[in-house]
C-alpha positions as CSV (number, residue, x, y, z in Angstrom):
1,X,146.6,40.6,-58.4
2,X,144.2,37.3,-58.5
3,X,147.3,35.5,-57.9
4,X,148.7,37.4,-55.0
5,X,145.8,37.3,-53.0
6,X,145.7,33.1,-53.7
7,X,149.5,33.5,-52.8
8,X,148.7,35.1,-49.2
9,X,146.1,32.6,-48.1
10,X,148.1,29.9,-48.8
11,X,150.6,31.1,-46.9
12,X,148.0,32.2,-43.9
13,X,146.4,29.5,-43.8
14,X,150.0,27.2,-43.4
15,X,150.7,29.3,-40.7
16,X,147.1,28.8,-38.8
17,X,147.8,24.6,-39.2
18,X,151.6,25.5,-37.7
19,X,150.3,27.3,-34.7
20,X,147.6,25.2,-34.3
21,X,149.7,22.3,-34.3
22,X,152.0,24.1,-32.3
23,X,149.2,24.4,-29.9
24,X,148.3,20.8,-29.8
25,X,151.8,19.9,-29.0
26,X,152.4,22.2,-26.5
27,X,149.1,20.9,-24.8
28,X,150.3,17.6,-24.7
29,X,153.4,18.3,-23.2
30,X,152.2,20.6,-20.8
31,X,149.2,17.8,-20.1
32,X,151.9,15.1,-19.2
33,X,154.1,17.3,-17.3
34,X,151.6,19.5,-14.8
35,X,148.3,18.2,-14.8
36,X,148.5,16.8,-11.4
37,X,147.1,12.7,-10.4
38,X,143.8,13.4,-8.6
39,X,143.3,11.8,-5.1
40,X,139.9,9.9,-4.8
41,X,138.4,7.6,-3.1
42,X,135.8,5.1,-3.8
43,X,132.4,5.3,-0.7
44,X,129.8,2.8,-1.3
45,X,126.2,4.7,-0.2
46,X,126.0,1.9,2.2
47,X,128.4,3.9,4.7
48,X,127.1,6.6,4.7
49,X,123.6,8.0,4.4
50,X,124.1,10.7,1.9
51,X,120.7,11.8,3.0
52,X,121.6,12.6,6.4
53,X,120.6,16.2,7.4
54,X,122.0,18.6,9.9
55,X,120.9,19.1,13.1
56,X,121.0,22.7,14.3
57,X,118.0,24.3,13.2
58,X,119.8,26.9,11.4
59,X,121.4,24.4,9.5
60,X,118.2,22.5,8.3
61,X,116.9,26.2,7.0
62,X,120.3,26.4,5.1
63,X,119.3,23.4,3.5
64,X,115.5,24.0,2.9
65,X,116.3,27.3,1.0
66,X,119.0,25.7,-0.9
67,X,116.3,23.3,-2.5
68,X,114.0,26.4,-2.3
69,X,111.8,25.4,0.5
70,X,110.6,27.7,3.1
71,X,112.6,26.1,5.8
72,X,111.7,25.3,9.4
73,X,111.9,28.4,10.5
74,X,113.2,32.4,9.5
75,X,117.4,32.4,10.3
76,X,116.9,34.3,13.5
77,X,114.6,31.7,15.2
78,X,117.6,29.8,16.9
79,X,119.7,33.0,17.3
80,X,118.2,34.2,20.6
81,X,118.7,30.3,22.3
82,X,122.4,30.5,21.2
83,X,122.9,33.9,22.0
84,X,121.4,33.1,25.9
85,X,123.6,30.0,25.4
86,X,126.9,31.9,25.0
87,X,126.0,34.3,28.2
88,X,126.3,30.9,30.3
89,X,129.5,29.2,29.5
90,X,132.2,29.4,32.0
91,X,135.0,32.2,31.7
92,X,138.4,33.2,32.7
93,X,138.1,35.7,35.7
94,X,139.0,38.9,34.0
95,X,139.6,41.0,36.8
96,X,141.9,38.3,38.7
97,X,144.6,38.1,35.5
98,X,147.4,36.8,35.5
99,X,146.3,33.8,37.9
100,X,149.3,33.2,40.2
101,X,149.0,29.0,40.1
102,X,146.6,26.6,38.9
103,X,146.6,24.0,36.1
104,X,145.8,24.3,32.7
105,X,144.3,21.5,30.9
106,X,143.6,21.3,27.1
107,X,142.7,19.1,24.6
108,X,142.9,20.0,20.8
109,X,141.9,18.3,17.3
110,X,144.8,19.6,15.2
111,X,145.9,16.7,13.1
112,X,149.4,16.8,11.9
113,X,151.9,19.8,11.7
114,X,149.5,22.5,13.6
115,X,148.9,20.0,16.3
116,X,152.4,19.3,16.7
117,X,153.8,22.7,16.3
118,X,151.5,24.3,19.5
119,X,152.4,21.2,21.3
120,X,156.4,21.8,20.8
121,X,155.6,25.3,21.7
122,X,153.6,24.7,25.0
123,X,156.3,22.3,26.1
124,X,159.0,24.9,24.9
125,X,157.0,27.1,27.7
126,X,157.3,24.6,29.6
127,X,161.3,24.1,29.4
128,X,161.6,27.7,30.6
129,X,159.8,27.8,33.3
130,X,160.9,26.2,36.8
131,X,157.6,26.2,38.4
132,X,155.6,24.5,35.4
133,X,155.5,20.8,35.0
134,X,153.8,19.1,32.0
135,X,151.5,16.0,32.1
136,X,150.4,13.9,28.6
137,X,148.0,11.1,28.8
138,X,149.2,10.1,25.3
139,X,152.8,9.0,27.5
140,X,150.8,6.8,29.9
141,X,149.9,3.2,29.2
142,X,146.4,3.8,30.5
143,X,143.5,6.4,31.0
144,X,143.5,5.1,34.8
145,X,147.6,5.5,34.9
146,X,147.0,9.1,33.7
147,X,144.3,10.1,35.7
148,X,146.0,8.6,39.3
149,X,149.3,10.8,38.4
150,X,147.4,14.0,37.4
151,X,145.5,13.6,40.5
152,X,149.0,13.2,42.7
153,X,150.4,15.9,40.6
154,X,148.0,18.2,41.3
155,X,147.5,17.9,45.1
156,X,149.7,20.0,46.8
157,X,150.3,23.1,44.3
158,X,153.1,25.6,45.4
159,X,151.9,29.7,45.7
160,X,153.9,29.6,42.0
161,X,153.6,26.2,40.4
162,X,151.5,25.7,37.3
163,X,150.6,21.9,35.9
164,X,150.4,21.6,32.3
165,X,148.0,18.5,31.4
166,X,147.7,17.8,27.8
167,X,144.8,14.9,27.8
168,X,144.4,13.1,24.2
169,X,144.9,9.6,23.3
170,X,144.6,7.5,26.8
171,X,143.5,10.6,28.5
172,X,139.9,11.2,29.5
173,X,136.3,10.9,27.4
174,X,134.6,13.8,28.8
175,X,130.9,12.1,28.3
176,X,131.9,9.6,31.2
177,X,134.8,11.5,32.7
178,X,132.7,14.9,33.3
179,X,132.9,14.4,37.5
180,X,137.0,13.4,36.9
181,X,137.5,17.0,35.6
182,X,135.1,18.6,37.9
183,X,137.3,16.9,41.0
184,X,140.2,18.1,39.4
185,X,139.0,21.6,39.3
186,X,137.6,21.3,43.3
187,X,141.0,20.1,44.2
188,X,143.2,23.2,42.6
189,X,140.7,25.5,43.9
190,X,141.1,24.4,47.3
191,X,144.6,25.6,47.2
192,X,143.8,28.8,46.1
193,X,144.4,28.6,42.2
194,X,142.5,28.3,38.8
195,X,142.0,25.1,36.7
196,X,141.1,26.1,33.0
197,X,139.9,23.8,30.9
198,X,140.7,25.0,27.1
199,X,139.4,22.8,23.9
200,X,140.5,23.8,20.3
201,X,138.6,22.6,17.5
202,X,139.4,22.2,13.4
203,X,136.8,23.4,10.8
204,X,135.5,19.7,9.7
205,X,136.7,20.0,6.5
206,X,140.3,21.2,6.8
207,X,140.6,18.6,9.6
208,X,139.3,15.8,7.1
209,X,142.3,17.1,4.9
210,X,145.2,17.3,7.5
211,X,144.4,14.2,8.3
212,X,144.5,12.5,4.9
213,X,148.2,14.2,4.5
214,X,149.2,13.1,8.1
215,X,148.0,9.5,7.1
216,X,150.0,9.4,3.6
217,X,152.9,11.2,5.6
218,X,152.9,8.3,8.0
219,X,152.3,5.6,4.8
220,X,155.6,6.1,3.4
221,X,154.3,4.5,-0.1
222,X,152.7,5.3,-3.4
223,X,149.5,7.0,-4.1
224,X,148.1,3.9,-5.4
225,X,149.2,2.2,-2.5
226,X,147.5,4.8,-0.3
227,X,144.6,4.9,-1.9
228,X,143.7,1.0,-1.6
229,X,144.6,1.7,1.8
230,X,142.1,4.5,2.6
231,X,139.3,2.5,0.8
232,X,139.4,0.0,2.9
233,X,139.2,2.0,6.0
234,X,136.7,4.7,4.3
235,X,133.7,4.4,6.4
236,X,135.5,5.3,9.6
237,X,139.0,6.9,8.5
238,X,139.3,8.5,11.9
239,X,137.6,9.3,14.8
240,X,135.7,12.5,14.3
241,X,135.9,15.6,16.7
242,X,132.9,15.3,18.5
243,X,133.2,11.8,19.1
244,X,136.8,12.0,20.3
245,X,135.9,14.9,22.5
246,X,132.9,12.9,24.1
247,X,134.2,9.0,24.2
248,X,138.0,9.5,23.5
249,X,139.0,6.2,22.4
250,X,135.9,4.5,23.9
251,X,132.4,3.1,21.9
252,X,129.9,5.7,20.7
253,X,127.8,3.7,19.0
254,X,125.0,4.4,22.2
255,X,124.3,7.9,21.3
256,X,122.6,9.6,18.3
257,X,124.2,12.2,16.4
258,X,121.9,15.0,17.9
259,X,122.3,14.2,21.5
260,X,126.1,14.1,20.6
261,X,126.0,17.6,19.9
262,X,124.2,18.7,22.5
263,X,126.4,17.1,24.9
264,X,129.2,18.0,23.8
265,X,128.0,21.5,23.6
266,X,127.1,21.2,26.9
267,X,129.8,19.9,28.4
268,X,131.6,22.8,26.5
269,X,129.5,25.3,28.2
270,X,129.8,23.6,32.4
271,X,133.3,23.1,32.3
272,X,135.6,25.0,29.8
273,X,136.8,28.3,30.0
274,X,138.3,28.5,26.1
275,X,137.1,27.0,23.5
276,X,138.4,28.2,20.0
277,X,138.2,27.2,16.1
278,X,141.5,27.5,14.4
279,X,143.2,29.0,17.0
280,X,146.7,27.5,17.4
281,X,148.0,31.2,17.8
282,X,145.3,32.6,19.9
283,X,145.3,30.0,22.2
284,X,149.1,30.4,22.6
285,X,148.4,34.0,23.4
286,X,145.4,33.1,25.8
287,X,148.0,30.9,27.6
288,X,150.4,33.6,28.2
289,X,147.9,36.2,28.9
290,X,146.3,33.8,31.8
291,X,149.6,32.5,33.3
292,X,152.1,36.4,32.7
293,X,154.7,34.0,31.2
294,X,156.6,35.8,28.3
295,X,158.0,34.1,25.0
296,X,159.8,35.3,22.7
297,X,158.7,32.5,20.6
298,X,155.4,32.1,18.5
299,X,154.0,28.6,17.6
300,X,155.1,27.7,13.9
301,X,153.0,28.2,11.3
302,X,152.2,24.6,9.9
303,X,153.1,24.3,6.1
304,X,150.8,25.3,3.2
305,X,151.8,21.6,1.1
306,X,149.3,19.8,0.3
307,X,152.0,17.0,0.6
308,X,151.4,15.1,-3.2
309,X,147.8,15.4,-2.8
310,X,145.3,16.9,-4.9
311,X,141.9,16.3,-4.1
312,X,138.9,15.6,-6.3
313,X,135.8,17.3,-5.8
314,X,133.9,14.4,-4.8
315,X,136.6,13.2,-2.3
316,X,135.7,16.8,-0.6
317,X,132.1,16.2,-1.0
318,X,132.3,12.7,1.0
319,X,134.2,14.4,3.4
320,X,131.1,17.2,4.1
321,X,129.0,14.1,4.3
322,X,131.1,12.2,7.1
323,X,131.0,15.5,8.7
324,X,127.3,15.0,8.6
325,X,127.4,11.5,10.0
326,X,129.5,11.8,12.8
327,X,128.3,14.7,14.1
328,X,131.0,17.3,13.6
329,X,129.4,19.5,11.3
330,X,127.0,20.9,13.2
331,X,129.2,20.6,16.3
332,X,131.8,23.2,14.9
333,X,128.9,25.2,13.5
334,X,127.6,25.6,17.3
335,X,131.0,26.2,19.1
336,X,130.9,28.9,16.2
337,X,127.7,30.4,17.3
338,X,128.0,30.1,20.9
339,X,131.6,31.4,21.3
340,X,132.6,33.0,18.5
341,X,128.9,34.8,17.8
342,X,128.7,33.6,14.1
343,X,125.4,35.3,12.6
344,X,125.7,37.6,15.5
345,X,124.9,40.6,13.3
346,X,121.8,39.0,12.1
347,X,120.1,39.9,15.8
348,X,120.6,43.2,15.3
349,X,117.9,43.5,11.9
């Protein structure tokens, strides 16, 4: 009996060093095969201030209560001030819709595929249409070339005709261009039609993303090639949001980060009807529902690859911080508040 019992250990315990090696093996295959290369990259402290806080004063209480401070105030404090905010920005006329002419002018922050898809579909819109003409400032050598043909494009509207104006890379810097658009708008309404202005905006971090897998689209090379490339242009990758909104491609070294946002929040509020996070698809629909156009296309959904890339935690905690820096983080958390009544609900404790 002794000798069984001896007999079946043995023979349990061989198969517990089979499996485990089994295991092992299987670990180490699956470890070379799947584990994916992890994209990082390397940001000396000296280019950014990783102490940098937010502006908005619902943002700093965020951050007090996360180190488990009182804050600056309870979470409702700049509720009312945004809420009054949103009650003042300029609208489409409602009652008037569909407007029979005008111009529509937009500018969007959609890096990559979801920029390019709603701008394939707006000039699809355009193809289709006999009355509409399109207008991009990024097909002009100049700002001052694209503002003098928007300008003669725009002067004698027919009872039908509708101007597409797409303004982006040479096109205007709304800090310093604010009375170029408001002369615009006087000139259409003279005539009897609507300009509306429309802005669409990426959450900071997914457009920190889509612009890393635009830029390693466009590299054509390795990851290790990319890499080196991207740390040597680290502390200013792109141009943020907010500052692209505000100077285009001019300087913005003149402004602090907090009277960024507030003027680009302001300039939001005196001169744009819609202003959307995210919205390729809305603001297709809002296009339609202002103009009576009908598609029977929708703008393509931009793909879901992450194109090679996998990103390391830290690479998306630098991203959060250049957020911080450049001002678009708090921006994007405003535009939230303001036209999209984030926290809303919290007003009605």
């Amino acid at each position: 009996m002794i000798q069984k019992i001896v007999a079946y250990a043995i023979v349990a315990t061989a198969v517990a060093i089979l499996l485990s090696s089994s295991a092992r093996i299987g670990l180490a295959i699956l470890s070379k095969n799947s584990v994916p290369n992890i994209f990082d990259i390397h940001l000396d402290d000296e280019h950014i201030n990783f102490d940098d806080e937010p502006i908005l004063p619902i943002n700093q209480r965020k951050l007090a209560v996360s180190k488990g401070e009182t804050g600056p105030g309870g979470v409702s404090d700049p509720l009312p001030r945004l809420v009054q905010m949103s009650s003042q920005t300029r609208k489409v006329d409602e009652a008037n819709l569909p407007y029979k002419c005008g111009v529509i002018m937009y500018d969007h922050h959609i890096p990559g595929e979801g920029g390019d898809a709603l701008d394939e579909w707006i000039k699809d819109m355009v193809d289709s249409n006999d009355s509409v003409s399109f207008l991009s400032s990024g097909d002009r050598e100049s700002k001052e070339s694209f503002i003098n043909e928007v300008e003669g494009n725009i002067q004698s509207l027919a009872p039908n005709d509708w101007r597409i104006i797409y303004s982006h890379r040479n096109g205007l810097g709304f800090d310093s261009d604010e009375n170029i658009l408001r002369s615009w708008r006087d000139i259409v309404e003279r005539q009897n039609c609507h300009l509306v202005a429309a802005a669409v905006f990426s959450d900071p971090l997914d457009h920190s993303i889509k612009h890393t897998k635009k830029l390693f689209g466009e590299c054509q090379c390795s990851m290790v090639d990319f890499k080196g490339q991207m740390n040597s242009t680290m502390e200013d990758p792109w141009t943020g949001q907010l500052d692209r909104f505000l100077f285009n491609v001019g300087d913005n070294s003149s402004m602090e980060t907090k009277d960024k946002v507030k003027r680009g929040v302001q300039l939001l509020r005196d001169h744009f009807e819609l202003v959307m996070v995210d919205g390729q698809a809305d603001f297709a629909e809002e296009i339609l529902r202002i103009t009576g156009w009908n598609s029977h296309s929708q703008v393509k959904k931009a793909s879901v690859s992450d194109g090679g890339l996998v990103y390391s935690k830290d690479l998306v905690s630098k991203y959060g911080k250049l957020s911080t820096k450049n001002g678009d983080a708090d921006f994007i958390d405003a535009v939230n508040h303001v036209y999209h009544n984030s926290l809303g609900y919290l007003m009605l404790q």
